[in-house]
N, C-alpha and C positions, 0 to 999 in steps of 0.2 A: 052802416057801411054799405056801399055800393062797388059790382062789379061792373064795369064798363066794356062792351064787347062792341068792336067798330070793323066791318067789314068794307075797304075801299080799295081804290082804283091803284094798282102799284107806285103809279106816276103821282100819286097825292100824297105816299109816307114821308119826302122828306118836307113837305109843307106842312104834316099835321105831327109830326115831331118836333119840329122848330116852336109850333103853336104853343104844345103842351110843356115842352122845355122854358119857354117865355112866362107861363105860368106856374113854375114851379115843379110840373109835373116830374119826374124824372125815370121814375121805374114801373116799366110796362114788358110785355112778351108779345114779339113781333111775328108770327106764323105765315106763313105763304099757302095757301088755303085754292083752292079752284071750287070754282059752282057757277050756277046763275039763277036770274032771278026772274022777272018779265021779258026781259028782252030774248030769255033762252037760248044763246050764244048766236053764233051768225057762220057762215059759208067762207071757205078760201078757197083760192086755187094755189096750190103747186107745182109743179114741171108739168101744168097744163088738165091738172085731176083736181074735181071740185071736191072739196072738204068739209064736212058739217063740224063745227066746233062747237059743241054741245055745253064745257064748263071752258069758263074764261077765270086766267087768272087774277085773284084778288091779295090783298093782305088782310090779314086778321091782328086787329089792334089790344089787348085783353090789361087792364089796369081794374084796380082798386081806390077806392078813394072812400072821403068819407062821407054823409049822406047829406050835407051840406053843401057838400062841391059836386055833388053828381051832374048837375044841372049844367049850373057853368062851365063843366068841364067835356061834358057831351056836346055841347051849342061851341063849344071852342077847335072840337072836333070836327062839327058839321062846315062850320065856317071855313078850315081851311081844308075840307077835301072837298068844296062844293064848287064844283066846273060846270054848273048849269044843264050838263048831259047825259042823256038813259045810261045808268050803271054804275054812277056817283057812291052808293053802296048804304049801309043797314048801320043801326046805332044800334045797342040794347042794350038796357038800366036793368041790375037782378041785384037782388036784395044778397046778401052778405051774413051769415048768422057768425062764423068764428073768422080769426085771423090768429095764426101761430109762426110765430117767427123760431125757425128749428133752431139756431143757434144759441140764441140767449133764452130764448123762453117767452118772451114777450107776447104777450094777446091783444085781441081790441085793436083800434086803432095806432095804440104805440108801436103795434109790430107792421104796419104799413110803412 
């Protein structure tokens, strides 16, 4: 089993929901997360005072799956949050050692 951890652009969750819903996906934890990454946020101005905004906000996408669909299902992720511009955001595959589903009991993949 595979933990999938997708860090993107607010404006991309309901494209990489839809995605993951088409494929079956359905149960994942959706986080509202701030940081940055290269780009190290950017400058505003308000009532005329310049503003360093150091973390931009992001979502944090966090599912399980099994380690046969990790692939596909991260490439399904990239596809629909990719806008071709700096801050697009992070994918990361982590390995999976239990899975306990607290109500019935279930482990292993059954309990995904």
């Amino acid at each position: 089993m595979k933990k999938i951890e997708a860090i993107i652009k607010p404006s991309a969750l309901e494209a990489v929901k839809d995605a993951l819903n088409a494929r079956g996906i359905n149960g994942m934890t959706i986080s509202e997360v701030k940081g940055h990454g290269r780009q190290k946020g950017h400058t505003e101005i308000y009532r005329g005072a310049e503003y360093v905004v150091d973390f931009i906000p992001k979502i944090k996408i966090e599912l399980v799956v099994s380690s046969a669909d990790a692939e596909p299902v991260a490439d399904c992720i990239r596809q629909a949050a990719n806008s071709g511009k700096i801050g697009d955001g992070k994918i990361f595959v982590l390995p999976v050692e239990e899975v306990l589903r607290i109500r019935t009991g279930e482990r292993g993949e059954t309990a995904i």
